[in-house]
C-alpha positions in Angstrom: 19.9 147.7 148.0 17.5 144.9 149.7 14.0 144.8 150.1 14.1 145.0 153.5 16.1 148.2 153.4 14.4 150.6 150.8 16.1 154.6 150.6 12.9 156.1 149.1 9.3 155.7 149.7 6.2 154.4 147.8 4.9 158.2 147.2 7.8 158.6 145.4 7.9 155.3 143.2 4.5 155.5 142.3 2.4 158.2 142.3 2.3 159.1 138.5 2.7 155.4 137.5 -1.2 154.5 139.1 -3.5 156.0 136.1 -0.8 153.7 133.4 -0.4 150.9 136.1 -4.1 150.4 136.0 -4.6 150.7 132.2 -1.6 149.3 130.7 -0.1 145.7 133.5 -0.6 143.0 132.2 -3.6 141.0 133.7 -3.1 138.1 135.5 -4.2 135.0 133.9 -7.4 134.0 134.3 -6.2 130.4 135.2 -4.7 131.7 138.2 -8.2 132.9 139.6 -9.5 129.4 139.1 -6.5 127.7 141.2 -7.4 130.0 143.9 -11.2 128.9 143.7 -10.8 125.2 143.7 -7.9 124.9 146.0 -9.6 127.1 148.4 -13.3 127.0 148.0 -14.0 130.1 147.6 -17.7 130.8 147.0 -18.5 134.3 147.8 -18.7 134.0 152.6 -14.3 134.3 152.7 -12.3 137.6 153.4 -9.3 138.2 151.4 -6.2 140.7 151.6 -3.9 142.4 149.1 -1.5 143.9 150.7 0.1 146.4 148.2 -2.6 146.4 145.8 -2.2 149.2 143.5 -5.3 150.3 141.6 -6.8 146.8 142.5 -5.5 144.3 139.7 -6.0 141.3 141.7 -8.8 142.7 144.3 -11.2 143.8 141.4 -10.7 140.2 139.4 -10.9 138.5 143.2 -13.8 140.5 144.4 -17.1 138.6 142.6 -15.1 135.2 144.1 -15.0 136.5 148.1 -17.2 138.0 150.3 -14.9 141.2 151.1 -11.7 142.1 149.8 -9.7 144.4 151.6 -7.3 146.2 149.4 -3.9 147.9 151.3 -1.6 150.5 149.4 0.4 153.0 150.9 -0.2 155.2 148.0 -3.9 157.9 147.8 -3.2 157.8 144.1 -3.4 154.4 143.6 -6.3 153.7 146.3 -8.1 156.5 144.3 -7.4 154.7 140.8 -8.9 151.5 142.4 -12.3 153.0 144.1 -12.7 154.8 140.3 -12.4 151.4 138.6 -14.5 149.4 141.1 -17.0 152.1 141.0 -17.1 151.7 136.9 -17.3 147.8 137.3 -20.1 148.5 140.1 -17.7 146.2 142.4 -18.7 147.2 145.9 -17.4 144.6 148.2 -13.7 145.7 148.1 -12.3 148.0 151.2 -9.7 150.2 150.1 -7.0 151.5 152.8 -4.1 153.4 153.4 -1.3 151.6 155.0 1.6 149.1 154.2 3.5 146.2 155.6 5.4 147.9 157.9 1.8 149.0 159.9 -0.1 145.5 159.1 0.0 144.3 162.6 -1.8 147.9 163.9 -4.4 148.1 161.1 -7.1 145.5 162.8 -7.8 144.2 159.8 -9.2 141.1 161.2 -8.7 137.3 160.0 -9.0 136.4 156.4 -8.6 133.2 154.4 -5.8 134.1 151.8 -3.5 137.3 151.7 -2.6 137.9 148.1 0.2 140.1 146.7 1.7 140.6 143.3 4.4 143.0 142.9 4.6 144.7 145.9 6.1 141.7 147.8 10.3 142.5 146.6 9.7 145.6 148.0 9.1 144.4 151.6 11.3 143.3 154.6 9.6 139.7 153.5 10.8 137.5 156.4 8.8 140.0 158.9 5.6 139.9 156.7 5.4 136.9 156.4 5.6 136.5 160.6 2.8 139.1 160.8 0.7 137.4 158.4 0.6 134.2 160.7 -1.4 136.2 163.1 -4.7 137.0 160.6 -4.4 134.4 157.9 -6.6 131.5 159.4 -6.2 128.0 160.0 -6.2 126.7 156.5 -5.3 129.5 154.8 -2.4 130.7 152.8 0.0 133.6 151.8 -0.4 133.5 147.5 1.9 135.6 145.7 1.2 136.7 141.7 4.2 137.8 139.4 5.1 137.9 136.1 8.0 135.8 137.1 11.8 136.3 138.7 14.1 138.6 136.0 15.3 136.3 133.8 13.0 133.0 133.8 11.5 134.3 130.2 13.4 135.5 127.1 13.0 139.4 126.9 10.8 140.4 123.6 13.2 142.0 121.5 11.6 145.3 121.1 12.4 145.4 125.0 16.0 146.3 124.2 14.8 149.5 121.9 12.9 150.5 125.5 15.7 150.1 126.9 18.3 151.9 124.6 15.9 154.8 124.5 15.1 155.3 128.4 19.1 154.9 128.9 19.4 157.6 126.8 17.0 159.8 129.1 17.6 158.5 132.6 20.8 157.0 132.5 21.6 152.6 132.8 20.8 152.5 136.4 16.7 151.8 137.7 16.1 155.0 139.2 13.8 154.6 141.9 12.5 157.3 143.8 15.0 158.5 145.7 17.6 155.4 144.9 18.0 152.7 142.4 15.9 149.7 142.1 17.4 145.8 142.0 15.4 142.5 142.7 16.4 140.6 145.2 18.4 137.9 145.1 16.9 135.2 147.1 13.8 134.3 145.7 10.1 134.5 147.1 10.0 130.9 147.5 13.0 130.3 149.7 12.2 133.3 151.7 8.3 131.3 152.4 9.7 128.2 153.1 11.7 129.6 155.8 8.7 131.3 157.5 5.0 129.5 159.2 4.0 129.8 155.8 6.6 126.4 155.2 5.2 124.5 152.3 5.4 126.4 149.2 4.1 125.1 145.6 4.3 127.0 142.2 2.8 127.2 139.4 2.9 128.6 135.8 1.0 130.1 132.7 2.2 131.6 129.5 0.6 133.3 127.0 1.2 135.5 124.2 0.2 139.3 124.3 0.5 141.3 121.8 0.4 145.2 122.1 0.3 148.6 119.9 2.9 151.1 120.4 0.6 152.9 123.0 -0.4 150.3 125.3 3.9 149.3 125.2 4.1 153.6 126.0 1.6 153.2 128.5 3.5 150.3 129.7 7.0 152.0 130.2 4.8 154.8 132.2 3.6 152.7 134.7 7.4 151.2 135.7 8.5 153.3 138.7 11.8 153.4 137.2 10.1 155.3 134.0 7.4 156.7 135.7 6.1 160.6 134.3 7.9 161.5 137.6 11.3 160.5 136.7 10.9 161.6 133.3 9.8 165.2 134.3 9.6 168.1 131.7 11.4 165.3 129.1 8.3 163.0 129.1 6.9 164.4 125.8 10.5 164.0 124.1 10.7 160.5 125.9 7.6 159.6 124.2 8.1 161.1 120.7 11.8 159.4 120.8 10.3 156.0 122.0 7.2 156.0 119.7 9.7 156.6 116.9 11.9 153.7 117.5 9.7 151.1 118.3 8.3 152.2 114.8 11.4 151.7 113.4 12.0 148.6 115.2 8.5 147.3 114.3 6.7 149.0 111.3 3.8 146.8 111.8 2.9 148.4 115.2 2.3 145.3 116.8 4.4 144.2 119.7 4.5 140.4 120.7 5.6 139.2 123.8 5.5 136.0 126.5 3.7 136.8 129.4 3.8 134.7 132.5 1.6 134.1 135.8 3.2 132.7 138.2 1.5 132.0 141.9 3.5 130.9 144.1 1.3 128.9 147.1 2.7 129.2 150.6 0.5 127.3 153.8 1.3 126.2 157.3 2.6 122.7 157.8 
């Protein structure tokens, strides 16, 4: 499977993931934040996208740096998760709507400064995105993408391979993902950019330490659509009694430690 050819759709992937995708991801760091401000200037007049925002983990953190943020997810659950949260951090200048890639170019969402995404971008036919883009992102402006990183740039935790070992166990070695199995793909964000208008790409990277109790790392293997409640159906409850009691075992203390990186990757015109 590609990116550009997906056999299951976001309503699928993510609908039971949104309520532990919003409490348990990882933040970005706030370094990453501070790039985007001086680089771009950003003092409260600029319109921002984030195109396949979830519950809003970068538009909520963008929002008090921007004028308006509009926020596109193809998923209600998610866009619901997001206007609850913005509502609780009285955040009103973010416009959540339905839609995804594939309908960016009909959505009239008008020009904006920066289009931001985290995750969401492996999922997309990226080439085409990022020829769309170059029709709204104004002069000056730039495509920034936020991970924790490609697979394999950071030395798994350990306790990862006790997650692992246990959700075999329940859903078998392969990703599951929706309706087909999940894989990255194999040419990296960065070449993809440096092929597109978008030509001159820079990256850069933060690490830091988290460390987690056995519930937020739960809450964490809920909100992977490969994990999700959905997947796990009427074994979730086992799937969490069985987890809980190895990481235990793994890790008496209850305390999880792990690298974390942000990584933005920078794309603008020539």
């Amino acid at each position: 499977m590609t990116s550009s050819t997906p056999s299951y759709t976001p309503e699928e992937l993510f609908a039971s993931t949104a309520p532990y995708y919003a409490a348990f991801r990882p933040r970005y760091a706030p370094e990453f934040y501070t790039l985007l401000t001086d680089r771009f200037r950003l003092d409260g007049t600029q319109r921002v996208l984030d195109l396949g925002a979830g519950p809003g983990i970068i538009a909520l953190d963008l929002a008090p740096l921007v004028r308006e943020v509009i926020a596109v997810d193809p998923e209600k659950g998610m866009l619901e998760e997001g206007r609850r949260l913005a509502a609780e951090q009285d955040i009103t200048n973010v416009t959540w709507r339905e839609g995804d890639s594939t309908n960016l170019p009909t959505m009239d969402i008008g020009p904006v400064l920066l289009t931001v995404m985290g995750a969401a971008y492996h999922w997309m036919d990226r080439d085409r995105v990022a020829q769309d883009l170059d029709r709204i992102i104004e002069p000056g402006g730039a495509i920034v993408l936020a991970s924790g990183g490609a697979p394999g740039d950071l030395e798994p935790a350990p306790w990862r391979q006790v997650v692992d070992e246990v959700r075999t166990r329940y859903l078998g070695p392969e990703r599951r993902a929706g309706s087909g199995t999940y894989s990255h793909p194999k040419e990296r964000h960065q070449d993809v950019l440096a092929r597109s208008p978008f030509s001159q790409v820079g990256t850069t990277r933060w690490d830091h330490t988290l460390t987690r109790t056995v519930d937020e790392v739960i809450g964490w293997v809920f909100s992977l659509s490969y994990s999700s409640p959905a997947q796990l159906g009427k074994k979730k409850d086992a799937f969490e009694r069985d987890l809980r009691e190895a990481l235990l075992a793994f890790a008496p203390s209850g305390r999880f430690d792990e690298v974390i990186r942000t990584e933005a990757v920078i794309a603008t015109r020539p």
